[in-house]
Structure formats: C-alpha cells, structure tokens
C-alpha positions as CSV (number, residue, x, y, z in Angstrom):
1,X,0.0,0.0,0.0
2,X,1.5,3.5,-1.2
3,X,1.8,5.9,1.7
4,X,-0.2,8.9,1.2
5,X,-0.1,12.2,2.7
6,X,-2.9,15.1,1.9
7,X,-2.3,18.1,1.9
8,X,-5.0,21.0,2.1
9,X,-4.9,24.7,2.3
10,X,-8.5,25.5,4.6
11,X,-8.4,28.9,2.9
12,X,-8.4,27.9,-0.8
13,X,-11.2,29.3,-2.5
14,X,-12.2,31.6,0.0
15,X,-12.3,29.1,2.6
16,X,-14.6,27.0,0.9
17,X,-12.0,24.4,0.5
18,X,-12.1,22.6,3.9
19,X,-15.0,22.1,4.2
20,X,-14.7,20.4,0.8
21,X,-11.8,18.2,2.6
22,X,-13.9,17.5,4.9
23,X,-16.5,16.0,2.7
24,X,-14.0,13.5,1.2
25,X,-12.6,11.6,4.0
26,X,-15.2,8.8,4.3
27,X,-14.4,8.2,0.6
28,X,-10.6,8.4,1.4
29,X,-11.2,5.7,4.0
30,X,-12.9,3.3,2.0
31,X,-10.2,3.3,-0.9
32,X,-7.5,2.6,2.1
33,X,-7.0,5.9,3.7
34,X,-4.3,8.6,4.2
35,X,-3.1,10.8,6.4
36,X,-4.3,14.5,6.4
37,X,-2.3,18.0,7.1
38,X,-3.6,21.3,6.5
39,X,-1.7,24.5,5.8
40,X,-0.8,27.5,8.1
41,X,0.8,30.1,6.5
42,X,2.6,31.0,3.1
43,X,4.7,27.9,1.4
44,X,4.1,25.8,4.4
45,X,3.0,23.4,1.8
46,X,6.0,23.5,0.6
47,X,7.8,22.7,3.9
48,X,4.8,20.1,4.5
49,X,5.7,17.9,1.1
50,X,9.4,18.1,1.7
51,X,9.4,16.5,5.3
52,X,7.1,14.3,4.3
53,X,9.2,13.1,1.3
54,X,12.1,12.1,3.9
55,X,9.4,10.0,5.8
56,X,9.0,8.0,3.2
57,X,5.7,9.3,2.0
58,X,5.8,8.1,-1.9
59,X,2.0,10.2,-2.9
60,X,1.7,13.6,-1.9
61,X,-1.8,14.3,-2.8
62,X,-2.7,18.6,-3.2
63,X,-6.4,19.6,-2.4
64,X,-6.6,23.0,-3.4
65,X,-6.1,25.1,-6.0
66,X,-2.9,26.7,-8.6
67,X,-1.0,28.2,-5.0
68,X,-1.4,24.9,-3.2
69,X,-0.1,22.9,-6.0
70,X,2.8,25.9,-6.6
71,X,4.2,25.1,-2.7
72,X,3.8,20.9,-2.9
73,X,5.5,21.0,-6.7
74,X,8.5,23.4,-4.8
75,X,8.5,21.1,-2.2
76,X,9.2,17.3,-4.0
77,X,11.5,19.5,-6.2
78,X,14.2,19.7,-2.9
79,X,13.6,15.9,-3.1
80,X,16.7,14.4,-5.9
81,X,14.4,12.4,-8.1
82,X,14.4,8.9,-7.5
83,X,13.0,9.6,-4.0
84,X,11.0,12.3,-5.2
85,X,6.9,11.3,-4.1
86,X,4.4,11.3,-7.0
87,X,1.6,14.0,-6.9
88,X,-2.0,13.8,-7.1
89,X,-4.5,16.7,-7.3
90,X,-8.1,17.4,-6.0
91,X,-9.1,20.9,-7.4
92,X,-10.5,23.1,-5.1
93,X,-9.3,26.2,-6.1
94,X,-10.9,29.0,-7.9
95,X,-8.6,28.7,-11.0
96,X,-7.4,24.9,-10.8
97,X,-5.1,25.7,-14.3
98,X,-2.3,23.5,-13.8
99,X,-5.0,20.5,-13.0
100,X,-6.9,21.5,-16.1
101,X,-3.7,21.6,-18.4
102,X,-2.6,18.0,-16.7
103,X,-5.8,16.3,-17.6
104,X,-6.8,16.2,-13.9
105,X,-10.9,15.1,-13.2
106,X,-12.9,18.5,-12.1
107,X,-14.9,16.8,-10.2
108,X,-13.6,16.6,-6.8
109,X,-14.9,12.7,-6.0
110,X,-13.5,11.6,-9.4
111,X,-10.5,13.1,-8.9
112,X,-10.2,11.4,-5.4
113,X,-10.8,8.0,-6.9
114,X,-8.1,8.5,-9.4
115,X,-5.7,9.2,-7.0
116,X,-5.7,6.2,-5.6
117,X,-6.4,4.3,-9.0
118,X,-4.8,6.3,-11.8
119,X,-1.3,6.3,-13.5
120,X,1.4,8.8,-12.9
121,X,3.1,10.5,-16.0
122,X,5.6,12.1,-15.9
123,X,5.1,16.1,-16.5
124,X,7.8,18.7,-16.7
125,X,8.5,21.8,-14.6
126,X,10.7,24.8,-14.8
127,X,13.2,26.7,-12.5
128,X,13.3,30.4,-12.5
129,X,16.4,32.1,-10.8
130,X,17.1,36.0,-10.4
131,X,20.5,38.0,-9.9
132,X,21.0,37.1,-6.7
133,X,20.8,33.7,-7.0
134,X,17.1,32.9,-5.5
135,X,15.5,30.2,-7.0
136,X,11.4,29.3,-7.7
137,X,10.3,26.1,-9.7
138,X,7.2,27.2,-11.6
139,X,5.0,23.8,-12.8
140,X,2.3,26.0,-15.0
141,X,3.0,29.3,-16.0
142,X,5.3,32.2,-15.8
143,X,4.1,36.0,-16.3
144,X,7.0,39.0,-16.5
145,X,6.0,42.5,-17.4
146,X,2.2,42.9,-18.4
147,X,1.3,39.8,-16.9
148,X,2.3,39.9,-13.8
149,X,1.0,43.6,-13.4
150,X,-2.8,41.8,-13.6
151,X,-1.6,39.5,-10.6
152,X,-0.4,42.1,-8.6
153,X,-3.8,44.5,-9.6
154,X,-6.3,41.5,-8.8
155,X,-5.1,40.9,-4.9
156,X,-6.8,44.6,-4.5
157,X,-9.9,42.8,-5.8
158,X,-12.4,41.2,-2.8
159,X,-15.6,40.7,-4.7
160,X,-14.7,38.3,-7.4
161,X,-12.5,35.5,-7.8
162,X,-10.8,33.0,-10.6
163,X,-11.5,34.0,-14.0
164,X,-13.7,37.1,-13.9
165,X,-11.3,38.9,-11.0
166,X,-8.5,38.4,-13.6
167,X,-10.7,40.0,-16.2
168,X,-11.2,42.4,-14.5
169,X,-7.6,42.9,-13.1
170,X,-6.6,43.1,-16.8
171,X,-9.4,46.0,-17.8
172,X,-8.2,47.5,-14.8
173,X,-4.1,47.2,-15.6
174,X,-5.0,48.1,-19.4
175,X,-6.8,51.5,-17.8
176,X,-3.6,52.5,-16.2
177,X,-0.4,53.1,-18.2
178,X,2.0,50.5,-18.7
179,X,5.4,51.4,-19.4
180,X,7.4,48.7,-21.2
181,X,10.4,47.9,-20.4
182,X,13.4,47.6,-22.4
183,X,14.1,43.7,-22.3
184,X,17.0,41.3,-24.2
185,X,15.6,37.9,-24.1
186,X,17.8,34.6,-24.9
187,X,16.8,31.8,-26.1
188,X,17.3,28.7,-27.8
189,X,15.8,30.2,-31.1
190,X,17.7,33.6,-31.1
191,X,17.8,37.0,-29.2
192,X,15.2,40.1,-28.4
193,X,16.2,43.4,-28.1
194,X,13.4,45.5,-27.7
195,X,10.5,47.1,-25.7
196,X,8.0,44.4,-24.5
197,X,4.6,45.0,-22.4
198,X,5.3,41.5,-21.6
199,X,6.4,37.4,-21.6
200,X,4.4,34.8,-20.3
201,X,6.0,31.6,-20.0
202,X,3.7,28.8,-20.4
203,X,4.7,24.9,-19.2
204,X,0.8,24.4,-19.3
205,X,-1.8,26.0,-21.8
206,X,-3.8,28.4,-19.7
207,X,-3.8,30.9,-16.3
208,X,-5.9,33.1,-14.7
209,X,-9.1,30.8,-14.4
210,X,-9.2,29.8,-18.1
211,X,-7.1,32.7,-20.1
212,X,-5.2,30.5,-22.8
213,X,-2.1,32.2,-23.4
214,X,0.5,29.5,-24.3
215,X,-2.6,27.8,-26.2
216,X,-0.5,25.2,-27.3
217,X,1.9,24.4,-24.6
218,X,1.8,20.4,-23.7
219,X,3.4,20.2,-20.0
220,X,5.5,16.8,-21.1
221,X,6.9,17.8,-24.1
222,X,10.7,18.8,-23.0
223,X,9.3,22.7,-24.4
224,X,8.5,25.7,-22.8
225,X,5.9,27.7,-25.0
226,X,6.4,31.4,-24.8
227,X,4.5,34.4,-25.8
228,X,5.4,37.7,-26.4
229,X,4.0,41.2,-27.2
230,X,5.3,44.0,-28.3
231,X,3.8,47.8,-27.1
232,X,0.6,48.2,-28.4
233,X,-2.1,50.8,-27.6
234,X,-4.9,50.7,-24.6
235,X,-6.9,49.9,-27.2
236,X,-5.3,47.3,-29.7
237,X,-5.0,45.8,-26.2
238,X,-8.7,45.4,-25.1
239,X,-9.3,43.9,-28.7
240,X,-6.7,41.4,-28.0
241,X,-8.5,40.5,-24.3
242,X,-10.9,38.1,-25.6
243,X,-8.5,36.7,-28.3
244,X,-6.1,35.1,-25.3
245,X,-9.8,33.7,-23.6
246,X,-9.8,31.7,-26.3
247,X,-5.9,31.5,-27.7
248,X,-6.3,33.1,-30.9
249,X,-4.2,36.1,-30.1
250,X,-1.3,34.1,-31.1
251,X,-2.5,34.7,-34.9
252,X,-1.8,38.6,-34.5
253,X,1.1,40.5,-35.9
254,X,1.9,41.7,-32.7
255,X,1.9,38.8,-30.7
256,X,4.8,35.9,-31.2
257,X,5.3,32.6,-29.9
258,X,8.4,30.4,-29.6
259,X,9.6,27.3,-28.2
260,X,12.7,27.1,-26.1
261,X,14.2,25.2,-23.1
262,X,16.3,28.1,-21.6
263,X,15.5,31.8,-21.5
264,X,17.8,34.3,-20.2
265,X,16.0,38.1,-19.5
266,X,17.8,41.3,-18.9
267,X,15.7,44.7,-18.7
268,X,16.3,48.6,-18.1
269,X,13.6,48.6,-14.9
270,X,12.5,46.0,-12.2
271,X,10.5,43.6,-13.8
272,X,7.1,42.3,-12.2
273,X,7.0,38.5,-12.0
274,X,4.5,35.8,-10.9
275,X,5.2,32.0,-11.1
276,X,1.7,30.0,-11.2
277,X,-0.1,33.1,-10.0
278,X,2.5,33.5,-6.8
279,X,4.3,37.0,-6.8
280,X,7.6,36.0,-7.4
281,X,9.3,39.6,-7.7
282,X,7.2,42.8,-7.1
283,X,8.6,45.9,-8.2
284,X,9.9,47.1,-5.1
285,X,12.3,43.7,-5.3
286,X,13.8,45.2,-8.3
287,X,14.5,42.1,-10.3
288,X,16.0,43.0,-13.6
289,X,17.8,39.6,-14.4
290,X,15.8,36.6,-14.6
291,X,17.3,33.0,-16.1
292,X,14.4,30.3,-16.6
293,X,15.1,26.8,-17.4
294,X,12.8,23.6,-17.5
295,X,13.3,20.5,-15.9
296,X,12.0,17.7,-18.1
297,X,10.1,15.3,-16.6
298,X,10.3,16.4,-13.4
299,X,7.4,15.3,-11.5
300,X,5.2,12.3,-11.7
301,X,1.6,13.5,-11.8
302,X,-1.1,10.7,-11.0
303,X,-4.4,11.0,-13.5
C-alpha cells in the first residue's frame, strides 16, 4: 500500500476548501485511507511535502487550487528524483489551471478516486532564478511584465474571484499606463532586443481561471511555450483581451510565440513577475535579471 499524505490549504477558495476536505474523508477511508495536514501560512505546503518526502511518503496528494499545488511541486522539487513522491491533485481552487492543463478530473470525487487508482506521468517543470541567485520552480505558468501587473492588480480585488477577478484585473491594468520595459531575451531560437509590455512563459496551456495564453503548450513535451508582445495601444490591447480567452491572439502580428528550453531576460527597470499566480518579484524587489530553465520530466503526476 502506497503511503499517502494530503495536503489542504482550509483557505483555498475563499475558505470553501475545507470544508470540501472534509466532505471527502469517508471516501478516502474506504479506498485505504491517508493521512491528512492542513496548511498555516505561506509555502508551508512546501515545507509540508518536503518533510514528508524524507518519511518515506511516496504520494503527496494537493487539495486546493494553482498556489497549493505551486508550494507541494517546490516542495518534491528539494527531493533528488528517484526519492522524489508522485503528486495527485483534488481541485478546489478558484482557478485549478495547472490540474486542467494536466488532464486532472474537475470533479472533486472523481479526482479522489483517481488518486488512488490512476497512473502517474511524468510532467515537466521549470526553475526560475534571479541575480541574486534565488531560486522558484514554476509547474504551470510564468508572467513577466504585463502579466504579472494583472496579478499584482487582482489581490486589490475582494468581490470576485478566478477567471472574472483576472478579467477584471486586466481592464483594470490596461486602464492605467503601462510602461514597457526595455528587455534582451535569450533563447534557444535567437535574441530580443526590444520594448515588450510583456512574456508569459507557459509549461501548461492556460492561467488566470481559463485565459489561454500559451494555447499550445503540452506540459510533457521537454518545451516551454512562450508568448510575447510587443507595445501596443490601450486599445489594440482590449481587442486582444478576448483573443487570449480563447488562444487566438497568437494569430496577430503583434503577438509571437516560440519554443525554447532556456530563456535568459535582462531589462532597463524592475521587472514584475509571478510563477503559477504566486508574486515571485514585485517591483519594489527590483528584479531585472531573470534566467528560466525547464526541468524535463520532473514530476510524476497521477491522473
């Protein structure tokens, strides 16, 4: 019998999520049971799934949403690989991206059920590392510039959540003006050297509750998918809002995607950044020298 360990954040979607654990333990205990731990504060998920790695846990199961499974995927990722624990996911989250990009069940019993019954694949992540040498792992999506701007904007926003309070953190951010910076990007295919309103890094196809920016992006392909824009107007922007809802912006002259398994970024101003939604580097960090790099294969994710 595989030892399990799950792990739950009681305030994922506005604290709707623990009660949702709750509801699922009768169900754990008839498929052979698990122990449970719940979270406490910011990345102790991420403590959490290390520790338990080095008791000999081998599943590490994440109820909650994108940040939950952000700290457990950071976690295993201290763990070298062959003692590295597999993941499973129960989506209870407002967003649930990365599960939707890894083929995870929505429905919360189903998912359960497969955690305990399915097969792991192996699915890639990526490391991120600034000029001073700190280091993220990112398993979904990356945001610099633009993108990261909306994630900062939509923690000011109470009323809504998942896709409609990024929607509206983007209307908001594309309200305001947006400076962009001066960026030299390196990559596998070549070299930027320009002004860019943003890059959005995409291991998995979609963020923000269903925005499909890297629309193509397979999460165990040995590729990162990136996307990047070039400054447009307030209004060339809104007319490319609904084209990323539904990954057709890509097909616009001022939009490019590539493929790459390195990227090296240098800018004139401290670049905004997020990793799976989590503010890596606000502007006051003043990060201006980011190198991102993807680790094939990384994690063995159960569906």
């Amino acid at each position: 019998m595989q030892k399990t360990l799950l792990i739950f954040n009681p305030m994922a979607d506005r604290g709707r999520s623990g009660q949702q654990a709750s509801d699922l333990r009768a169900m754990v205990d008839e498929m052979g049971g698990a122990d449970w731990q719940g979270t406490e504060y910011p990345a102790h998920a991420t403590e959490i799934a290390a520790q338990a790695a080095l008791q000999g846990y081998q599943t590490i199961v994440a109820l909650g949403g994108d940040g939950t499974v952000h700290e457990i995927v950071n976690g295993l990722m201290k763990i070298e690989a062959a003692h590295r624990p597999r993941l499973g996911i129960v989506p209870m989250g407002s967003g649930n991206d990365f599960a939707g990009g890894a083929g995870i069940q929505m429905n919360q019993q189903e998912a359960m059920r497969r955690v305990f019954t399915g097969t792991p694949k192996p699915v890639d992540v990526a490391r991120i590392q600034d000029g001073t040498g700190r280091t993220e792992y990112f398993d979904n999506t990356l945001g610099i510039g633009f993108d990261a701007a909306i994630n900062i904007r939509s923690r000011s926003i109470q009323s809504l959540q998942g896709f409609m309070m990024y929607l509206t953190a983007t209307l908001l951010t594309i309200a305001r003006d947006f400076a962009a910076p001066h960026m030299k990007v390196t990559y596998d295919g070549g070299t930027l050297d320009e002004p860019l309103m943003m890059i959005t890094v995409g291991n998995g196809p979609r963020e923000g509750g269903g925005f499909l920016t890297t629309p193509e992006s397979k999460m165990d392909d040995g590729l990162l998918d990136f996307v990047y824009i070039r400054p447009v107007s307030k209004v060339r922007m809104l007319q490319l809002v609904p084209k990323v809802m539904n990954g057709t912006h890509v097909k616009e002259k001022e939009v490019k995607i590539a493929q790459t398994t390195k990227l090296v970024v240098d800018a004139d101003r401290a670049l905004p950044i997020h990793a799976d939604g989590e503010l890596f580097a606000p502007y006051e960090a003043d990060v201006r020298h980011v190198e991102i790099t993807l680790v094939p294969g990384a994690i063995q994710v159960i569906v």
